[in-house]
Predicted model as a PDB file, atoms N, CA, C, CB and O in Angstrom, pLDDT in the B-factor column:
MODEL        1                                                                  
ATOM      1  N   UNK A   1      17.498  -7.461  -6.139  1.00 56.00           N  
ATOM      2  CA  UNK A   1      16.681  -6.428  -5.559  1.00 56.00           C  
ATOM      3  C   UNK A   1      15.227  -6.639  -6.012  1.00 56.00           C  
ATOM      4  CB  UNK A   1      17.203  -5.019  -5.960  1.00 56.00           C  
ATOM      5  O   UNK A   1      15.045  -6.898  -7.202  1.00 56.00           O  
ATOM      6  N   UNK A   2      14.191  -6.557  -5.195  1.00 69.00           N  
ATOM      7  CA  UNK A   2      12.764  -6.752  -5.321  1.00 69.00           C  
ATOM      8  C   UNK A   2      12.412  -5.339  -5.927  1.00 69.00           C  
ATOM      9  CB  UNK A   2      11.972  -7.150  -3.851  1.00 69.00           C  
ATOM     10  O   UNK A   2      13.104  -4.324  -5.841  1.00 69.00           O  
ATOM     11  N   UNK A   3      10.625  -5.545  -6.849  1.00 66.00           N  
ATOM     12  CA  UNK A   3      10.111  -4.419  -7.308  1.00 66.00           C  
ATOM     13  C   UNK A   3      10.288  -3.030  -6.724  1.00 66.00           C  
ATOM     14  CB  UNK A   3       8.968  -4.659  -7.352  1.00 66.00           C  
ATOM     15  O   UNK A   3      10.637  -1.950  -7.202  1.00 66.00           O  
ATOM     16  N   UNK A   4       9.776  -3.609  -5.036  1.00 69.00           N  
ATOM     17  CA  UNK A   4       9.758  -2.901  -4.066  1.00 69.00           C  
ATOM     18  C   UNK A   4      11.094  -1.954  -4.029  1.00 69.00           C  
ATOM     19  CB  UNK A   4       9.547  -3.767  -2.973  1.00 69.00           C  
ATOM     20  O   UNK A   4      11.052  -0.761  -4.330  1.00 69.00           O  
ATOM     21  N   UNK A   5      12.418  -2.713  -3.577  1.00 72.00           N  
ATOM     22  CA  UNK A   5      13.226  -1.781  -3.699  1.00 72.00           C  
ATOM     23  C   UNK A   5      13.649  -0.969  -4.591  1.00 72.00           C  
ATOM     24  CB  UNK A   5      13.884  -2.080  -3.439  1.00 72.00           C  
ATOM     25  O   UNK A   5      14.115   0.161  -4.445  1.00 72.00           O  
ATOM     26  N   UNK A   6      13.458  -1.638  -5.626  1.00 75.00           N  
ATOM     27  CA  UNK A   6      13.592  -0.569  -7.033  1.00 75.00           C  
ATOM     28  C   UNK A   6      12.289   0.739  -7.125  1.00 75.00           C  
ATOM     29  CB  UNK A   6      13.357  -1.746  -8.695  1.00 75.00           C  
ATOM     30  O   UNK A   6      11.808   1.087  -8.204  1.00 75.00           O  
ATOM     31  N   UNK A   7      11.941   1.235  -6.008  1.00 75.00           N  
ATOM     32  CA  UNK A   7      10.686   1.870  -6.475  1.00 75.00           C  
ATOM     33  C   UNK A   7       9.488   1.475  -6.904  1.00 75.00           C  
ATOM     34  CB  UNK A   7      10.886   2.431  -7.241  1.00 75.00           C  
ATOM     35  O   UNK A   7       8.662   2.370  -7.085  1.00 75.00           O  
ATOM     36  N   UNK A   8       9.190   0.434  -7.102  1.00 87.00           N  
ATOM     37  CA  UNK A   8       7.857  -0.279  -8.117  1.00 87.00           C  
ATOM     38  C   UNK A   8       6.617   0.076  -6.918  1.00 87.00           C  
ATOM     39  CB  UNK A   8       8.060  -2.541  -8.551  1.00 87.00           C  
ATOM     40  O   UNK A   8       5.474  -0.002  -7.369  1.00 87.00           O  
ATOM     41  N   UNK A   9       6.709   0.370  -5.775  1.00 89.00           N  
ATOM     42  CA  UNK A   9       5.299   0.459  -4.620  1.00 89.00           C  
ATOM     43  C   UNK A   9       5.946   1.305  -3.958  1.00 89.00           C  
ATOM     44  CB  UNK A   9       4.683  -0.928  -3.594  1.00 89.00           C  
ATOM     45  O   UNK A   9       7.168   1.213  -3.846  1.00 89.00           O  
ATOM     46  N   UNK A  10       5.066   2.521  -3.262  1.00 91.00           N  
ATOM     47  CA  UNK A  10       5.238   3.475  -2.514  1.00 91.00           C  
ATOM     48  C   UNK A  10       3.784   3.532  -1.573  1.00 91.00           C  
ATOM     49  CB  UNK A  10       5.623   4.714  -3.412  1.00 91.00           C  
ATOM     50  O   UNK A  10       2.717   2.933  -1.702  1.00 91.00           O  
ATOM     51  N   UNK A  11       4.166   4.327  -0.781  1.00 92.00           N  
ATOM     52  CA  UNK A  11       2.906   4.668  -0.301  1.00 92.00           C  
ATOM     53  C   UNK A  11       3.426   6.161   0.318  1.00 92.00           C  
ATOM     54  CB  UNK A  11       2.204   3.454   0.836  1.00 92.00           C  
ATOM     55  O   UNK A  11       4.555   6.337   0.776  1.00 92.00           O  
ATOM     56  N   UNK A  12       2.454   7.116   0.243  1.00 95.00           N  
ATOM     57  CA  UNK A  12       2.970   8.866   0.932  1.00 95.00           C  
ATOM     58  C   UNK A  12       1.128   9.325   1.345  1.00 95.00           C  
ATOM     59  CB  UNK A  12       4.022  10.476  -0.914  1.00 95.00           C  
ATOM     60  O   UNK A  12      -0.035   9.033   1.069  1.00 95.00           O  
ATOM     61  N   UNK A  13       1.911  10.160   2.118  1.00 97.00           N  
ATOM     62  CA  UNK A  13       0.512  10.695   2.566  1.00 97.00           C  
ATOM     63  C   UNK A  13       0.547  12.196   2.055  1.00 97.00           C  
ATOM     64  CB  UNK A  13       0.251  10.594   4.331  1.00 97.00           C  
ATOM     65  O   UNK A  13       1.576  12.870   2.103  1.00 97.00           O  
ATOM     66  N   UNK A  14      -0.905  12.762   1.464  1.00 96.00           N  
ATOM     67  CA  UNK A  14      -0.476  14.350   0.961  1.00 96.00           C  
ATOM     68  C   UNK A  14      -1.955  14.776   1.786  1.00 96.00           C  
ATOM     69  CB  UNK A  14      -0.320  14.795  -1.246  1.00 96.00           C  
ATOM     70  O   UNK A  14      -2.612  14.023   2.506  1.00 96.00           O  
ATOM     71  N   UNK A  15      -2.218  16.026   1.493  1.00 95.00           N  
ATOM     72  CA  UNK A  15      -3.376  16.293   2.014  1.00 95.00           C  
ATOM     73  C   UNK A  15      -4.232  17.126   0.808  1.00 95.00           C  
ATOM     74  CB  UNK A  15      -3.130  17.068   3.390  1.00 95.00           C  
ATOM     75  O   UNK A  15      -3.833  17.990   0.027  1.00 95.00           O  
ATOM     76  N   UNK A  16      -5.855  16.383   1.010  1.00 89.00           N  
ATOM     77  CA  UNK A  16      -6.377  17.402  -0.043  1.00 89.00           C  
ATOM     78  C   UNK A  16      -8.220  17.605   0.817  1.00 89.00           C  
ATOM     79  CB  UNK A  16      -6.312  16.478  -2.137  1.00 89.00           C  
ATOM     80  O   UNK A  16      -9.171  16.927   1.204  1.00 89.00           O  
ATOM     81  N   UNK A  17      -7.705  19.169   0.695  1.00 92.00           N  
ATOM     82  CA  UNK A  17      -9.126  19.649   1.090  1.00 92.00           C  
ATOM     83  C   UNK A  17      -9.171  19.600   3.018  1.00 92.00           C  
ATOM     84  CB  UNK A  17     -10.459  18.362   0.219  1.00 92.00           C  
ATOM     85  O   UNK A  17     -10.079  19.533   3.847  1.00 92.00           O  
ATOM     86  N   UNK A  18      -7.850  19.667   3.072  1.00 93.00           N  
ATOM     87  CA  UNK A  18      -7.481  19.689   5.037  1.00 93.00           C  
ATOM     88  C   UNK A  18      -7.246  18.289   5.126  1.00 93.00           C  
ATOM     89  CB  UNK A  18      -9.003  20.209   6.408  1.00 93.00           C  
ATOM     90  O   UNK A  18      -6.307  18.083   5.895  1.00 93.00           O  
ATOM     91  N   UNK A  19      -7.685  17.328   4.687  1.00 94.00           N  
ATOM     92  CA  UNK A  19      -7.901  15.993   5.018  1.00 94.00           C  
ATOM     93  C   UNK A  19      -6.565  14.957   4.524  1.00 94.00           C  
ATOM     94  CB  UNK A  19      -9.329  15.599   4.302  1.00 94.00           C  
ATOM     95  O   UNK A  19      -6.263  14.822   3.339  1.00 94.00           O  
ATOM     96  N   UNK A  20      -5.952  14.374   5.483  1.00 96.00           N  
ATOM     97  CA  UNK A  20      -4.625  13.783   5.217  1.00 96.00           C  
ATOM     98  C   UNK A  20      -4.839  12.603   4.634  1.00 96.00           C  
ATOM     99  CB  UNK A  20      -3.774  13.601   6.369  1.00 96.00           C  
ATOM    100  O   UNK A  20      -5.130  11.699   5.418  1.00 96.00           O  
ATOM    101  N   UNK A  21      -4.772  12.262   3.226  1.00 97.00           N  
ATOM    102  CA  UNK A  21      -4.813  10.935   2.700  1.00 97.00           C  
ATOM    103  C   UNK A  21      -3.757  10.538   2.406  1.00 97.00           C  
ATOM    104  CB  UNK A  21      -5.512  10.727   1.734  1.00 97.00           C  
ATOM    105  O   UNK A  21      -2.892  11.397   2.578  1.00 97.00           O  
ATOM    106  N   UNK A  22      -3.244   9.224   1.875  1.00 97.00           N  
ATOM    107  CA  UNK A  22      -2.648   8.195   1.521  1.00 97.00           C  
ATOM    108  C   UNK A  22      -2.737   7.618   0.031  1.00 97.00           C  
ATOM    109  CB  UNK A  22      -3.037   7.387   2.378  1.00 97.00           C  
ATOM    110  O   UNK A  22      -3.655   6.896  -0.357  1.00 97.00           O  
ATOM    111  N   UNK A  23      -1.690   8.024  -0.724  1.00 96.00           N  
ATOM    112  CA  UNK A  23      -1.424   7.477  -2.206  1.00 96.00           C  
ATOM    113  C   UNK A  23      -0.522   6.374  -2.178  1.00 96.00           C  
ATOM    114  CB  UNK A  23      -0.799   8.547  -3.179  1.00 96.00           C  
ATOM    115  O   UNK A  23       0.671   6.515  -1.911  1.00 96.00           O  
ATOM    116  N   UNK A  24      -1.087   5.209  -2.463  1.00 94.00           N  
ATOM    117  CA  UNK A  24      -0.434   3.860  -2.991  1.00 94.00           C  
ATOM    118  C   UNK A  24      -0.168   3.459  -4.443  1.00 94.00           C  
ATOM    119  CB  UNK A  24      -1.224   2.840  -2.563  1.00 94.00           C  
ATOM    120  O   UNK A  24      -0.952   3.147  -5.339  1.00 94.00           O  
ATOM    121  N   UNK A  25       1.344   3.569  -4.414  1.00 93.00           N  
ATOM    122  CA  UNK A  25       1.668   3.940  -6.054  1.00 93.00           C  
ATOM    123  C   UNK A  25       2.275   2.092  -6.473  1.00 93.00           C  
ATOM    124  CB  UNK A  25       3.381   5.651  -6.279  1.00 93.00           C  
ATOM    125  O   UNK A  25       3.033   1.457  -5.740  1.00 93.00           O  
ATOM    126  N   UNK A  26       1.625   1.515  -7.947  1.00 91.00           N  
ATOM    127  CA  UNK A  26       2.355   0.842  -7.880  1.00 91.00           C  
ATOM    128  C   UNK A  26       2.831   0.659  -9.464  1.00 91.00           C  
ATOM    129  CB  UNK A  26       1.883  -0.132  -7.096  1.00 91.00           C  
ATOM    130  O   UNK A  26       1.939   0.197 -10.175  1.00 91.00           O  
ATOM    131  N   UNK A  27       3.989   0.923 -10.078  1.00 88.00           N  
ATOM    132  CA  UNK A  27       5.256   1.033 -11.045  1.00 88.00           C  
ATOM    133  C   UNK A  27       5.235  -0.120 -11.739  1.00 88.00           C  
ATOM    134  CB  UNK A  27       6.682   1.194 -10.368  1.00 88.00           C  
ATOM    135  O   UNK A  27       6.086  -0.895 -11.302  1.00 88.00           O  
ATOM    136  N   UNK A  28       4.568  -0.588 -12.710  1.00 83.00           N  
ATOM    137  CA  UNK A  28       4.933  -1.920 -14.006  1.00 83.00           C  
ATOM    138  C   UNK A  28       5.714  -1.733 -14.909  1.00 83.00           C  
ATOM    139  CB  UNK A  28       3.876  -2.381 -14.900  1.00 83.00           C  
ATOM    140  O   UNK A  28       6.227  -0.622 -15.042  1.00 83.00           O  
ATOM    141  N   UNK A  29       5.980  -2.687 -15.692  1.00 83.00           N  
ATOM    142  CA  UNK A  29       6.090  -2.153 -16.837  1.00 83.00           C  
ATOM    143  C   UNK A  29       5.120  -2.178 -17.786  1.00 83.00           C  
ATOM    144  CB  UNK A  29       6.989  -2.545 -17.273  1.00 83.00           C  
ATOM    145  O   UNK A  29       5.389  -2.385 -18.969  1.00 83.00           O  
ATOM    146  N   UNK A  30       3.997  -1.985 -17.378  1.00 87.00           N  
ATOM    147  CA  UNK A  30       2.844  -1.773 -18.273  1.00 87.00           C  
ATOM    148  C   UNK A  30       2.242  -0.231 -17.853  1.00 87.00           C  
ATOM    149  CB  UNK A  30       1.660  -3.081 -18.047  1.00 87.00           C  
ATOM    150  O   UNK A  30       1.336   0.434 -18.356  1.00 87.00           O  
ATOM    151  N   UNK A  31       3.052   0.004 -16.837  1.00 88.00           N  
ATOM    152  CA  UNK A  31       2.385   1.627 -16.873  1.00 88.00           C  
ATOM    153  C   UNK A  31       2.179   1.874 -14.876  1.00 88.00           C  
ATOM    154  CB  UNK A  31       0.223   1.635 -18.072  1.00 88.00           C  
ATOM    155  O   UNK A  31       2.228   1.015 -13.996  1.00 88.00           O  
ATOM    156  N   UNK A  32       1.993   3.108 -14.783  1.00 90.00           N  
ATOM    157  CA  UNK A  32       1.533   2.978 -12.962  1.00 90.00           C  
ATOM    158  C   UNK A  32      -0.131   2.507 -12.820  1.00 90.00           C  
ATOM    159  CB  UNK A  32       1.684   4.886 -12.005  1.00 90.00           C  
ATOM    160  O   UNK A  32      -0.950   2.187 -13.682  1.00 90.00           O  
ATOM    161  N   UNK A  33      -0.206   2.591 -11.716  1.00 92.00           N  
ATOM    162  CA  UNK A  33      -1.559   2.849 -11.032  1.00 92.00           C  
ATOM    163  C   UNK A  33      -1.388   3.481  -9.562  1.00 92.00           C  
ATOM    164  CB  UNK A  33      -2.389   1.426 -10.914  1.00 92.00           C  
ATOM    165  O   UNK A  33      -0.408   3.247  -8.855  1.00 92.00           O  
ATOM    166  N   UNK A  34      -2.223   4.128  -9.270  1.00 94.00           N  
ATOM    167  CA  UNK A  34      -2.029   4.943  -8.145  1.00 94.00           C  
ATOM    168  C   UNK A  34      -4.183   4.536  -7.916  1.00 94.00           C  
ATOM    169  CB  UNK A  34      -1.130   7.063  -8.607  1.00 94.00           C  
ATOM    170  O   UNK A  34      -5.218   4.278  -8.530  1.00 94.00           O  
ATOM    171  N   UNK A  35      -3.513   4.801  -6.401  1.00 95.00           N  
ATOM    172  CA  UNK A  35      -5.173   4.359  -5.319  1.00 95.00           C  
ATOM    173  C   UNK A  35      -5.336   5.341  -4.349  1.00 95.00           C  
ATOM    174  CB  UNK A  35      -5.160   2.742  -4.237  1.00 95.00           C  
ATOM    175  O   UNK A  35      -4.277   5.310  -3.722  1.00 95.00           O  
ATOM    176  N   UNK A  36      -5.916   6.034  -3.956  1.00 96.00           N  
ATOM    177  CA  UNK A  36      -6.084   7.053  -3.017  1.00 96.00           C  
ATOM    178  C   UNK A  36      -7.248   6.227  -1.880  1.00 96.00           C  
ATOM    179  CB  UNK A  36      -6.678   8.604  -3.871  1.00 96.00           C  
ATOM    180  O   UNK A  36      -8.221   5.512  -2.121  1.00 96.00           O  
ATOM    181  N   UNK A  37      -6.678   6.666  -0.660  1.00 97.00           N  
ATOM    182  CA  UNK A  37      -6.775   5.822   0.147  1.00 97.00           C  
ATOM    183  C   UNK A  37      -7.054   6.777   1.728  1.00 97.00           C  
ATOM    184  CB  UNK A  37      -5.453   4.869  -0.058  1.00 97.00           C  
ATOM    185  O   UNK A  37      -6.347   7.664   2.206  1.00 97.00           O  
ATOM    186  N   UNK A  38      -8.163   6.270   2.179  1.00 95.00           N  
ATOM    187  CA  UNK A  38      -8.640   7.224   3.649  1.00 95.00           C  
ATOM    188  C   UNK A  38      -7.501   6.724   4.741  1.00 95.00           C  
ATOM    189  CB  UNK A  38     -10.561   6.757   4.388  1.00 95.00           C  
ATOM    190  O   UNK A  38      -6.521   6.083   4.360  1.00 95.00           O  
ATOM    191  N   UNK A  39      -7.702   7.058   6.082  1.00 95.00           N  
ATOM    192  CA  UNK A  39      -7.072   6.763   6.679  1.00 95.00           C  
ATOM    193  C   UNK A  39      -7.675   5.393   7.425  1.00 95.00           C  
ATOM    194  CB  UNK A  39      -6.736   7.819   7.221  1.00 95.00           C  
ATOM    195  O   UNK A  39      -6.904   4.652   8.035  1.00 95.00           O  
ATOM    196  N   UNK A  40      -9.592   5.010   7.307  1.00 96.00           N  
ATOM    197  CA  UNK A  40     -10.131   3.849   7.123  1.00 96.00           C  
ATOM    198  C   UNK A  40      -9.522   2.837   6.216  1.00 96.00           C  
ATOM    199  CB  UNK A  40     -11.270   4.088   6.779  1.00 96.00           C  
ATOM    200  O   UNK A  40      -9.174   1.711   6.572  1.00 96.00           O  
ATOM    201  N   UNK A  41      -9.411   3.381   4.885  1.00 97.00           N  
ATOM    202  CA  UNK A  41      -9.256   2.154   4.308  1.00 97.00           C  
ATOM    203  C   UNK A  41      -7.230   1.945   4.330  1.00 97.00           C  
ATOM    204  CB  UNK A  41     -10.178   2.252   2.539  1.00 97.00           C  
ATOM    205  O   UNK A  41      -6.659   1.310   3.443  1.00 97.00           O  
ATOM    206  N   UNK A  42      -6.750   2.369   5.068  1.00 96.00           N  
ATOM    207  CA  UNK A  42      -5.300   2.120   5.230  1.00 96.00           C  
ATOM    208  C   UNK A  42      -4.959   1.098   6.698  1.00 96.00           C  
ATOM    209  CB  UNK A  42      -4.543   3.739   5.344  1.00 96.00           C  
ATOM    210  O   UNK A  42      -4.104   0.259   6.981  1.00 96.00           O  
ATOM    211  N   UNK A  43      -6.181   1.723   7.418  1.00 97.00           N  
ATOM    212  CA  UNK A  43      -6.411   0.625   8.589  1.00 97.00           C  
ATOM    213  C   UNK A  43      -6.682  -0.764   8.186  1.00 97.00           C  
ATOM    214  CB  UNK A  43      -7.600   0.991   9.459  1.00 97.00           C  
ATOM    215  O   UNK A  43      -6.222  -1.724   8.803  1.00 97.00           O  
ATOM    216  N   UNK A  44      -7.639  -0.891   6.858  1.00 97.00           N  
ATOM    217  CA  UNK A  44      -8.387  -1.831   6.249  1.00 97.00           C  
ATOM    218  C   UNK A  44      -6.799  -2.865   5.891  1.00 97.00           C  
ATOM    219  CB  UNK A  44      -9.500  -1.087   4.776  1.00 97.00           C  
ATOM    220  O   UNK A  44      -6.363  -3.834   6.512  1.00 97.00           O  
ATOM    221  N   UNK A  45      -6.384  -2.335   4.957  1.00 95.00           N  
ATOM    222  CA  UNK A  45      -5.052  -2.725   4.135  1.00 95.00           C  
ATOM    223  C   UNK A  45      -4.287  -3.461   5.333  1.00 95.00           C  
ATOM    224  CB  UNK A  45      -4.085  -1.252   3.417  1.00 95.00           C  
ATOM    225  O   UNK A  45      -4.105  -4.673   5.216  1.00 95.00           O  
ATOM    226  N   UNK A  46      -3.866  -2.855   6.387  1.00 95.00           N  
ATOM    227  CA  UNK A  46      -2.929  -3.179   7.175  1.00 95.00           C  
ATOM    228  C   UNK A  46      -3.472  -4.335   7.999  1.00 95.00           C  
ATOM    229  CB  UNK A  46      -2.478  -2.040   7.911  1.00 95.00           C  
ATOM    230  O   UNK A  46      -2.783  -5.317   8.276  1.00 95.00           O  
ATOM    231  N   UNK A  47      -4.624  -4.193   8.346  1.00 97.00           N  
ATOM    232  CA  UNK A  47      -5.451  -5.483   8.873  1.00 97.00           C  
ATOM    233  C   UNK A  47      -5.247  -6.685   8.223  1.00 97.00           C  
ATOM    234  CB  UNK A  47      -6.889  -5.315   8.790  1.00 97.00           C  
ATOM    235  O   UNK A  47      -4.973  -7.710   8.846  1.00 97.00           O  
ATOM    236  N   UNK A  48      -5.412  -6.625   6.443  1.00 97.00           N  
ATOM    237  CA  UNK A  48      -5.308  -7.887   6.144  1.00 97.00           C  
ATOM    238  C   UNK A  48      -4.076  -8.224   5.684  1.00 97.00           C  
ATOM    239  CB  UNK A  48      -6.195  -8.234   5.338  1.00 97.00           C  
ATOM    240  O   UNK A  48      -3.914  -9.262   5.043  1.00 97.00           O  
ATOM    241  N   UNK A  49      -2.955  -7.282   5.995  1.00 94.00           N  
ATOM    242  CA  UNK A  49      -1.610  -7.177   5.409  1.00 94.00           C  
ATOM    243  C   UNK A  49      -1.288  -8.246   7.198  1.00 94.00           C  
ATOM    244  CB  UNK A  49      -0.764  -5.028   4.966  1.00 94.00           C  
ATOM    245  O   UNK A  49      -0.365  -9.057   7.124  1.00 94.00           O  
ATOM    246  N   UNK A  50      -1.941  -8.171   8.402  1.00 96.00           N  
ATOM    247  CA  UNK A  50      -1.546  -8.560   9.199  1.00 96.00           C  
ATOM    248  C   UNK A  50      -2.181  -9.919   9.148  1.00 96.00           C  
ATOM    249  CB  UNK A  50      -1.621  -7.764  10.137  1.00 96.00           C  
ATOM    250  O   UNK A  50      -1.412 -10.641   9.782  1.00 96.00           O  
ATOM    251  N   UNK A  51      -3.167 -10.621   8.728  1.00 96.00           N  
ATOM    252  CA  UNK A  51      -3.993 -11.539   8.629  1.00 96.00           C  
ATOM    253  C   UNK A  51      -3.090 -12.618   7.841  1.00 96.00           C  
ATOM    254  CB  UNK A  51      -5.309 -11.046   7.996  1.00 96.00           C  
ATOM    255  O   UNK A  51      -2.832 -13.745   8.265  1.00 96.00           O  
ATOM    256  N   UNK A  52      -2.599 -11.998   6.456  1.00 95.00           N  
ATOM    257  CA  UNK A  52      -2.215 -12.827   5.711  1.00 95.00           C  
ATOM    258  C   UNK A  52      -0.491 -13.189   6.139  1.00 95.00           C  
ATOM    259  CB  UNK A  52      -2.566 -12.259   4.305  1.00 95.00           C  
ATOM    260  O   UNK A  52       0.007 -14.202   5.648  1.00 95.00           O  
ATOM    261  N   UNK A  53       0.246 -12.412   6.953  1.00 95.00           N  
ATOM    262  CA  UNK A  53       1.362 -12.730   7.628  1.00 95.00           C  
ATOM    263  C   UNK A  53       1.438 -13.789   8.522  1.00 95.00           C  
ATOM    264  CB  UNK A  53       1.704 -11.785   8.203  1.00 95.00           C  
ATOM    265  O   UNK A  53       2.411 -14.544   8.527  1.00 95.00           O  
ATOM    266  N   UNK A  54       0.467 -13.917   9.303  1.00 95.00           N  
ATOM    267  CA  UNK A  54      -0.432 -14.673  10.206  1.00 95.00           C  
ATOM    268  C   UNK A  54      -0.253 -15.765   9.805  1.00 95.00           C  
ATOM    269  CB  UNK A  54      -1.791 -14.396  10.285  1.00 95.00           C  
ATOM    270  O   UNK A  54       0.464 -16.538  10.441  1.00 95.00           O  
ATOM    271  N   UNK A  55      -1.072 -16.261   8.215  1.00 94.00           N  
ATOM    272  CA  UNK A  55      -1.571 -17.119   7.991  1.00 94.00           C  
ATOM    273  C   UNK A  55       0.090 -17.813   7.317  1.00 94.00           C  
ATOM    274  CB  UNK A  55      -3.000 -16.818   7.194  1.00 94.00           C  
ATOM    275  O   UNK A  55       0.333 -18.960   7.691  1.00 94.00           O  
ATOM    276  N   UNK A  56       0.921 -17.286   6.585  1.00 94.00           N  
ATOM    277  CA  UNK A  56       1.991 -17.404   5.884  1.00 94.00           C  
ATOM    278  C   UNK A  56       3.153 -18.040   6.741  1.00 94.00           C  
ATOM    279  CB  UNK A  56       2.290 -16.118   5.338  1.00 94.00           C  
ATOM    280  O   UNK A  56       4.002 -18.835   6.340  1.00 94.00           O  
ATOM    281  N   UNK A  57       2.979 -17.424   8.241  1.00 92.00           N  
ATOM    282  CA  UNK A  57       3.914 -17.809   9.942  1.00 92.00           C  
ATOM    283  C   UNK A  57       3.423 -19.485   9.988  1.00 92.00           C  
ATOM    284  CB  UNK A  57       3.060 -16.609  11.906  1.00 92.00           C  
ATOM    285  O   UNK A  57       4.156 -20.467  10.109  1.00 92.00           O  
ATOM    286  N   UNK A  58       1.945 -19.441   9.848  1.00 91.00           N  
ATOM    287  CA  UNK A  58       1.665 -20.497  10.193  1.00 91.00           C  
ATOM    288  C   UNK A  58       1.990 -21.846   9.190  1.00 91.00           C  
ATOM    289  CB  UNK A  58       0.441 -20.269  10.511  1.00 91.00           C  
ATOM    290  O   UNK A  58       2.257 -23.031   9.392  1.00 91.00           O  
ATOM    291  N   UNK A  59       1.870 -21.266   8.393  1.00 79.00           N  
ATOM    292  CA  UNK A  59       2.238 -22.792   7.220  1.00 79.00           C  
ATOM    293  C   UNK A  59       3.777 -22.819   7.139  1.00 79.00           C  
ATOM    294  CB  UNK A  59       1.560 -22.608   5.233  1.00 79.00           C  
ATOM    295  O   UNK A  59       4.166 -23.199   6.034  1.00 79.00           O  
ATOM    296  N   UNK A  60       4.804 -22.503   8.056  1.00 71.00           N  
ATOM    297  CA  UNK A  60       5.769 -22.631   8.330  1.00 71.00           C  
ATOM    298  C   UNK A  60       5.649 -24.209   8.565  1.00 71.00           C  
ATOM    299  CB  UNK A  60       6.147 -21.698   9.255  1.00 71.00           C  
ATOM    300  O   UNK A  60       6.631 -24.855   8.931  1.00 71.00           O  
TER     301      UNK A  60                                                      
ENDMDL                                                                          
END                                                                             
């Protein structure tokens, strides 16, 4: 089972101040970190989350 499935990265959306953001949690064993995240910079993420898939297909 990967980090991932064990819980180690999440992502949830909560809202603060009316405004719906995005918490990206990620679980070490050195401790968490958590990133708060617009709905810009989640577009941002996913862009290069699609870029680097791209590039990973290709060196097939």
């Amino acid at each position: 089972m990967s980090w991932m499935d064990d819980g180690g990265f999440e992502i949830k959306t909560f809202a603060r101040n009316g405004v719906t953001m995005a918490r990206m949690s990620f679980r070490t064993s050195t401790g968490n970190f958590d990133v708060i995240l617009s709905k810009t910079e989640v577009q941002r993420v996913r862009r290069e989350c699609n870029r680097i898939l791209k590039e990973m297909e290709a060196d097939k």
